[in-house]
Backbone bond lengths (Angstrom), bond angles and torsions (degrees), N, CA, C in turn:
res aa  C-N    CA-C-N  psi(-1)  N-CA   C-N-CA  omega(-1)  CA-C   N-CA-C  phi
1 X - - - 1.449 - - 1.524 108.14 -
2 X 1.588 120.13 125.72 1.158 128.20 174.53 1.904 105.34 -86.64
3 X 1.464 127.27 126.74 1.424 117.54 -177.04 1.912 79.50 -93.13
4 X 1.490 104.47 164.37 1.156 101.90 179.32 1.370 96.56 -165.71
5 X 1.698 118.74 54.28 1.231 128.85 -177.65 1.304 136.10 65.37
6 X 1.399 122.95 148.56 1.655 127.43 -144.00 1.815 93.05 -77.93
7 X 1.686 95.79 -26.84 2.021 88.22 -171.23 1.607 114.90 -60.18
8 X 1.253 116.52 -177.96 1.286 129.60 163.31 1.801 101.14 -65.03
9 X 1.149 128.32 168.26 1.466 129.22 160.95 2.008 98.20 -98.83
10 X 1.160 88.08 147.81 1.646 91.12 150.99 1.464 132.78 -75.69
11 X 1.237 124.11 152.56 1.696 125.80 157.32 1.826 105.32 -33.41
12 X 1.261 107.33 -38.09 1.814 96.45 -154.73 1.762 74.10 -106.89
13 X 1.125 160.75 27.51 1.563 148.14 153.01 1.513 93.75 -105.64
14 X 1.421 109.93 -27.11 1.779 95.31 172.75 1.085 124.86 -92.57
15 X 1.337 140.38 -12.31 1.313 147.69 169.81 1.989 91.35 -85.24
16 X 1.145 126.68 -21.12 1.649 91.68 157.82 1.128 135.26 -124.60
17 X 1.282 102.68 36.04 1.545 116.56 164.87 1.657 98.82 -93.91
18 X 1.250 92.85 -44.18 2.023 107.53 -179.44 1.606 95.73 -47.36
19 X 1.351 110.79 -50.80 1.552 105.60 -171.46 1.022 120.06 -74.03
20 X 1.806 122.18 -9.49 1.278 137.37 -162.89 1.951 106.18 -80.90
21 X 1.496 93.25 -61.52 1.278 115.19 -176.64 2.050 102.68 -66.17
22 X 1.144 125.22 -28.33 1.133 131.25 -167.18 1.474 106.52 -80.40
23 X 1.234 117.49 -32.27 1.960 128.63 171.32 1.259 109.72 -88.51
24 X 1.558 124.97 -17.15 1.134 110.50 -175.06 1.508 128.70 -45.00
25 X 1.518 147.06 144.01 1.208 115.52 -166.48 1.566 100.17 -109.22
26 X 1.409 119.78 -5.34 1.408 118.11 -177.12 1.643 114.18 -116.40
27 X 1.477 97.59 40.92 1.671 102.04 178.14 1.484 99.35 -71.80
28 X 1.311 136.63 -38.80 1.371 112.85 172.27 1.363 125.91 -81.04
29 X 1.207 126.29 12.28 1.528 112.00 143.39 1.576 114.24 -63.24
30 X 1.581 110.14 -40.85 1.392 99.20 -173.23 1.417 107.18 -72.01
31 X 1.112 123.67 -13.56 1.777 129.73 -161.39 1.443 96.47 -90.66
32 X 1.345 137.24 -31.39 1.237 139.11 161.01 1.860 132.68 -53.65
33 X 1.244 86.62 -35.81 1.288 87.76 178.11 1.304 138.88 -82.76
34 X 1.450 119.24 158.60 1.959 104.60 -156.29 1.432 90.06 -134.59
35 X 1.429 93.76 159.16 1.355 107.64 177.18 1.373 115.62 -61.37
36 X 1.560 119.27 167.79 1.377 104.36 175.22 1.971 86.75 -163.25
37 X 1.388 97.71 151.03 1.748 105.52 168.53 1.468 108.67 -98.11
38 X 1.537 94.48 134.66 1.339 125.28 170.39 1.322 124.29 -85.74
39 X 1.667 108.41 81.94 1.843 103.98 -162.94 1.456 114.09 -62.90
40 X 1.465 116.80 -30.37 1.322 130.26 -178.19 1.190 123.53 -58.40
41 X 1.920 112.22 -40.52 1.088 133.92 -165.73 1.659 121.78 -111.87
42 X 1.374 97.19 -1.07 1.837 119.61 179.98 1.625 96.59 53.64
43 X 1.399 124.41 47.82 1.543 100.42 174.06 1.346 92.66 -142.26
44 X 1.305 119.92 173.53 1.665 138.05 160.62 1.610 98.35 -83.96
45 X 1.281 116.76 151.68 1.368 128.27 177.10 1.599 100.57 -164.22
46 X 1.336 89.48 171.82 2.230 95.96 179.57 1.631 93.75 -106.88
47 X 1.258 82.85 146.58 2.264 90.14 175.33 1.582 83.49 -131.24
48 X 1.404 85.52 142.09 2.107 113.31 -178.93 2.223 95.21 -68.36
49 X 1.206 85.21 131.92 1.671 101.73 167.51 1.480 111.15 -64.21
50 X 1.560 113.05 118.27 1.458 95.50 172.65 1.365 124.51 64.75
51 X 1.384 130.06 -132.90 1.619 117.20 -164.39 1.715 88.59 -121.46
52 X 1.214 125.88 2.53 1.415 121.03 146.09 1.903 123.59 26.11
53 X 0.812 135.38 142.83 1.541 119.18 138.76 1.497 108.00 -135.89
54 X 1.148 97.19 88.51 1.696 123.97 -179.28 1.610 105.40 -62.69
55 X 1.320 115.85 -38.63 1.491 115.37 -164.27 2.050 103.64 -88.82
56 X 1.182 97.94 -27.01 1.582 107.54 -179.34 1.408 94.59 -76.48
57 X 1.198 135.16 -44.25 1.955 142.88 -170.17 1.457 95.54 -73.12
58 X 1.143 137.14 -22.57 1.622 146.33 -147.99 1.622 91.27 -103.75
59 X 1.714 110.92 -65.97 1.842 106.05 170.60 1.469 115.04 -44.70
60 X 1.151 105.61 -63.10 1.536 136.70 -169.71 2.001 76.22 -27.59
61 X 1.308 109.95 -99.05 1.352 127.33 -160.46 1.404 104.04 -23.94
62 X 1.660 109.50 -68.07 1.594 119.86 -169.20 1.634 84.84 -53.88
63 X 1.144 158.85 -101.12 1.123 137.21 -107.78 2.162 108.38 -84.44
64 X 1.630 89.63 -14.26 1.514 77.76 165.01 1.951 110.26 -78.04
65 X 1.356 100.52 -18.67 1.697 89.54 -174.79 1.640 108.96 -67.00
66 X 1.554 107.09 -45.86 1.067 124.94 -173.13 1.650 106.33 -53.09
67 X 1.244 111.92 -19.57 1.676 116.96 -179.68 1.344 95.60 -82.64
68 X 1.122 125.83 -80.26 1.760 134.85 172.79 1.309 94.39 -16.19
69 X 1.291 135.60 -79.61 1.268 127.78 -153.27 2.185 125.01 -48.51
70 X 2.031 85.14 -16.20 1.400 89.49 -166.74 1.771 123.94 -72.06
């Protein structure tokens, strides 16, 4: 979950986040990845498919949203 502030978004902050997530080029790393339980940690979490870098594709995104939003 990306938080992306308590306001409403606008029409023109949602058409570029829409455009944000829509160019992304490594949405299927994130689209690959599956949930998995954390016995250690008592939680559900996502683990990267394979040699993946799910968590680098995960910044990557938030900081293009975080651009869109400006």
């Amino acid at each position: 979950m990306i938080t992306l502030g308590r306001s409403a978004l606008t029409s023109r902050q949602i058409r570029k986040v829409q455009a944000a997530v829509a160019d992304f080029p490594d949405i299927a790393v994130i689209d690959r990845a599956e949930w998995t339980y954390l016995h250690r940690q008592s939680r559900w979490d996502y683990a990267p498919a394979g040699t993946d870098d799910l968590f680098g594709a995960v910044e990557e995104l938030t900081a293009l949203v975080e651009l869109a939003m400006e």
